[in-house]
VEXSE-252765 format. One record per atom (N, C-alpha, C): y, z, x; residue in three letters. Coordinates in steps of 0.05 Angstrom, whole numbers, plus 5000, padded with zeros to 4 digits. Layout:
REM residues N
YZXALA;...
REM end
This chain:
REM residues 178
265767784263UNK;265567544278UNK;268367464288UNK;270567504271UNK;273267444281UNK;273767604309UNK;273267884300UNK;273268074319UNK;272767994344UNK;270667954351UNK;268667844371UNK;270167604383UNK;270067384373UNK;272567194379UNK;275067244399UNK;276067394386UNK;279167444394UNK;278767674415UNK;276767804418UNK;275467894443UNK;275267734457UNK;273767634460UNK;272267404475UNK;275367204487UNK;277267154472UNK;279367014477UNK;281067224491UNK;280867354493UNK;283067594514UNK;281167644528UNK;279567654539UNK;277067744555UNK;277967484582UNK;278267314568UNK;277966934579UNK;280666954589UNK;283366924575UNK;285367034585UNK;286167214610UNK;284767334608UNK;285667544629UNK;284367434657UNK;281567434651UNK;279867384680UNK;279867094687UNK;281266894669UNK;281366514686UNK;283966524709UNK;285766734698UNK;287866764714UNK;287666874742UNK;286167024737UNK;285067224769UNK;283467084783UNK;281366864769UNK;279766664784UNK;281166414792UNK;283566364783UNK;285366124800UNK;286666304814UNK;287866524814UNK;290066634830UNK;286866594867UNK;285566854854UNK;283066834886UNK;282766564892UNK;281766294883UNK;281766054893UNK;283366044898UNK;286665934900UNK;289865934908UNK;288966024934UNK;288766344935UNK;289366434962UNK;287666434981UNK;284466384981UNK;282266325000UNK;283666025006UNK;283765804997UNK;284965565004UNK;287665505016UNK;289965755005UNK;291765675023UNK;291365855044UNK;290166005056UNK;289566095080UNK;288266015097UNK;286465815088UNK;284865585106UNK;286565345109UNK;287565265093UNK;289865045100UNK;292265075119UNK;292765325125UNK;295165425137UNK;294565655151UNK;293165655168UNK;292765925189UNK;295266055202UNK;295266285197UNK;297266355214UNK;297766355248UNK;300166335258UNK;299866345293UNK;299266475299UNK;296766465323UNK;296366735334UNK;299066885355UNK;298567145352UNK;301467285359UNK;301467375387UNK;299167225401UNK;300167195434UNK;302266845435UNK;301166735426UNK;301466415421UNK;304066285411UNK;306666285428UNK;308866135405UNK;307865845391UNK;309465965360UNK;308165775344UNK;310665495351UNK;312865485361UNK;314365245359UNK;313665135383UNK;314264905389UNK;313164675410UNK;316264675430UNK;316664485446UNK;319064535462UNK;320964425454UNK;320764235439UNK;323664045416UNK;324464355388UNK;322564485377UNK;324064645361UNK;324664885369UNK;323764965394UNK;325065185405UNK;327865085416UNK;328364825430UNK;330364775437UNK;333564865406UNK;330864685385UNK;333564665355UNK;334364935355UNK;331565095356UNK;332265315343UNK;334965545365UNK;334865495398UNK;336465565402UNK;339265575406UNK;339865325387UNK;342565155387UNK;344865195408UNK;343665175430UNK;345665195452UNK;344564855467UNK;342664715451UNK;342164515467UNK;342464235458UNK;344164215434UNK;344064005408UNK;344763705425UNK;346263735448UNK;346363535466UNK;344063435478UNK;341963635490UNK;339763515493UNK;338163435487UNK;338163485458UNK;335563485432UNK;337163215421UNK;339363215431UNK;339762895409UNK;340062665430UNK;339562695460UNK;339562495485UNK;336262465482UNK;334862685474UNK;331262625472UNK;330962445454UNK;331762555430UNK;331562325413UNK;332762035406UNK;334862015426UNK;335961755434UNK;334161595448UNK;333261685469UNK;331461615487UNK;327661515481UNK;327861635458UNK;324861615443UNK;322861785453UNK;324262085466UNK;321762215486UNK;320362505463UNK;322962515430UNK;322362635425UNK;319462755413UNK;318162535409UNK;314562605405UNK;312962695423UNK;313662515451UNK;312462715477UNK;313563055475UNK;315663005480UNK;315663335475UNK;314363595451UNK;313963375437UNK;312963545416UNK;309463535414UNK;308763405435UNK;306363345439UNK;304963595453UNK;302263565463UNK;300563685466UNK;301263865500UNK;301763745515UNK;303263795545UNK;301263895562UNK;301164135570UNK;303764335572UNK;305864105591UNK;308064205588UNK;311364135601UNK;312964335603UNK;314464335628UNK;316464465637UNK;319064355639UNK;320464435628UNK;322964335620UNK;325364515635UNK;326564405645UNK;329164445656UNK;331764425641UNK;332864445628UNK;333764565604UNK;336464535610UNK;338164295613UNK;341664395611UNK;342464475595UNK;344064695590UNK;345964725563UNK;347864605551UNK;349164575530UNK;351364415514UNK;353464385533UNK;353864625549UNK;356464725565UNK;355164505588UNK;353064485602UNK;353064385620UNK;352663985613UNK;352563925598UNK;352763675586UNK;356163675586UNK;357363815572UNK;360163795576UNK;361863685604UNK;359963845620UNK;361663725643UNK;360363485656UNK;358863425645UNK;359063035652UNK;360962955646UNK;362862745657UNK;364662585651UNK;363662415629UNK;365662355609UNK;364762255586UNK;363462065582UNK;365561865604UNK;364761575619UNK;360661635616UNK;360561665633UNK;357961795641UNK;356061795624UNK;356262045608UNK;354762035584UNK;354561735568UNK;356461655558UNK;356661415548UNK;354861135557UNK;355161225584UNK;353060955602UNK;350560995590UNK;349261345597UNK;346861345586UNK;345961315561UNK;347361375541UNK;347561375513UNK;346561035503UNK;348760835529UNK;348460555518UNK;345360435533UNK;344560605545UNK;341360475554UNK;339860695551UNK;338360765530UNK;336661025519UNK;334460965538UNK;332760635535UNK;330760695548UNK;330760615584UNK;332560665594UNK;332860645622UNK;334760825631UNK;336660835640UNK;338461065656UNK;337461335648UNK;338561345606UNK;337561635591UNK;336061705598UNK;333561585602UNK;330461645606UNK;330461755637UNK;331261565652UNK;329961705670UNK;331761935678UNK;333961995670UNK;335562245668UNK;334262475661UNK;334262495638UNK;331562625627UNK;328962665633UNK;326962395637UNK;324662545648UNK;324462685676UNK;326862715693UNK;327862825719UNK;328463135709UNK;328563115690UNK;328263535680UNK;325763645681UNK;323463395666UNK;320963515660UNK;319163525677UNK;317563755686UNK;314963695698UNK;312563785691UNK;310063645691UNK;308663685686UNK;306763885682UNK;305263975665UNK;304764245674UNK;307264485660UNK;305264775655UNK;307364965660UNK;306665155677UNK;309865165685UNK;311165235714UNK;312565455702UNK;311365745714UNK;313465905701UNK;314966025728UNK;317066155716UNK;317466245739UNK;317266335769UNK;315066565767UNK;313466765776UNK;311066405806UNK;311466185791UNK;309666025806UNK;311965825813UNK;314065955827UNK;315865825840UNK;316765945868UNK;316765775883UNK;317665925907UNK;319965745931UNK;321265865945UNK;323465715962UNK;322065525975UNK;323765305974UNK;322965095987UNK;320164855981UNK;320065005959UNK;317964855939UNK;319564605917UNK;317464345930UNK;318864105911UNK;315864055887UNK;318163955863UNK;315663925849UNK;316563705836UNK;314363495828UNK;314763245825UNK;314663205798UNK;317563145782UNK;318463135761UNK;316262825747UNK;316662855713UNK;315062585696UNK;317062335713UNK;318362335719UNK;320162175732UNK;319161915755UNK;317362165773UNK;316562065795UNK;317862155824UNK;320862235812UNK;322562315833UNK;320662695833UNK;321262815862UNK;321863035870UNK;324763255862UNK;324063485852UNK;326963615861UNK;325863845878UNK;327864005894UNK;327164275907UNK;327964485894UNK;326564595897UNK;326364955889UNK;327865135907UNK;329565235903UNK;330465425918UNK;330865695914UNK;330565865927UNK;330366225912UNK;331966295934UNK;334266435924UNK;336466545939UNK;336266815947UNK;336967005965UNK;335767195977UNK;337367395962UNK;338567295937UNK;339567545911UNK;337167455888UNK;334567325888UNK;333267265873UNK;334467045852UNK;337766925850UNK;337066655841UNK;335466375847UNK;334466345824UNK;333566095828UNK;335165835821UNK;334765585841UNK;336165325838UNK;334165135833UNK;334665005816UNK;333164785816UNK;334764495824UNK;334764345847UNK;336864145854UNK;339264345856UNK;340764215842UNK;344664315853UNK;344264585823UNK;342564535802UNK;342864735779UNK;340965015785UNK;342965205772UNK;342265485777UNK;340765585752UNK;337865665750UNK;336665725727UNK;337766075721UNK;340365945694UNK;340566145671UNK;338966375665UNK;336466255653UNK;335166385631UNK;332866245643UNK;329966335650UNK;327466315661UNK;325466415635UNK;323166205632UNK;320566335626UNK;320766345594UNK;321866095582UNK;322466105542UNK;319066005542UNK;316966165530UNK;315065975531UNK;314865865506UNK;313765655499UNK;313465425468UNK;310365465472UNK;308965275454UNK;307465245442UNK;305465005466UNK;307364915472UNK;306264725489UNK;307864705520UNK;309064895529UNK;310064885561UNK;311665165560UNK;313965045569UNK;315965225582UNK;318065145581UNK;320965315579UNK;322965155579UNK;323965405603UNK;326165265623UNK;327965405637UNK;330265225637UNK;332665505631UNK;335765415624UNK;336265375649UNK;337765145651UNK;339965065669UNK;342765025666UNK;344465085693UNK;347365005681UNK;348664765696UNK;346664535694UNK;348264315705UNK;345964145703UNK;347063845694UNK;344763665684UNK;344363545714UNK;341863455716UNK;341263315739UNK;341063095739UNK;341862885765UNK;341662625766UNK;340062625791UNK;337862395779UNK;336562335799UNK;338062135822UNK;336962115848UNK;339461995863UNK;338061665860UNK;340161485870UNK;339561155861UNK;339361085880UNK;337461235901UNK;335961075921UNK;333260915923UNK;
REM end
């Protein structure tokens, strides 16, 4: 009878462990799907973090309160200055926008984004496209294949996120105050 017992108790031992381990992993695989691997899994605010060449722009979004739209559902196309091109705003400058997040910043900013994604390949010379802004900028394709967007020259074309598009630029845009 002891025998049997202490059978029975190593028997129990062994197989309660293997029956929580299988529950564990049917549940955390339904809770947490993996990305599909056509599909970037980051949205356009953590692709920005993650490329840390943009920490100026990712912290003027979040000044501005746009950082949830961006991380929202979209699609958006983003126009993308780099750290370097934030630099060359006059400091002055920056500063103004900084001191009115939800007016000047903003509409600074939503003058990058447009609606929709816009990749490359569906851009062509002399094509305007009408930024969250409301304002227009022009498209221009240079007959060495750069592209301009306004006075900025797209870097780096075609980062796609989860929810748009990002294209690098090297010069922040101002919308004009007409």
């Amino acid at each position: 009878m002891k025998t049997r017992y202490i059978i029975l108790m190593v028997v129990a031992l062994m197989v309660v462990p293997l029956v929580i381990a299988a529950c564990g992993t049917a549940s955390d695989e339904a809770a947490s799907p993996s990305p599909s691997p056509t599909m970037p899994a980051k949205d356009i605010v953590d692709t920005a973090v993650e490329a840390g060449s943009f920490t100026t722009l990712v912290t003027a979004v979040q000044a501005a309160g746009l950082e949830e739209t961006l991380r929202g559902e979209g699609p958006y196309t983003v126009f993308a200055p780099t750290d370097d091109a934030f630099a060359a705003v006059p400091q002055e400058t920056l500063d103004a926008l900084l001191a009115d997040p939800q007016g000047a910043l903003t509409d600074v900013l939503t003058y990058h984004v447009v609606p929709g994604k816009v990749m490359s390949t569906d851009l062509s010379d002399g094509m305007m496209v009408e930024t969250v802004n409301g304002a227009s900028l022009e498209i221009t394709v240079n007959d060495d294949g750069t592209v301009m967007v306004g006075d900025a020259t797209v870097v780096t074309a075609d980062i796609e996120t989860a929810n748009g598009v990002i294209h690098v630029i090297d010069t922040v845009l101002v919308p004009s105050s007409e």
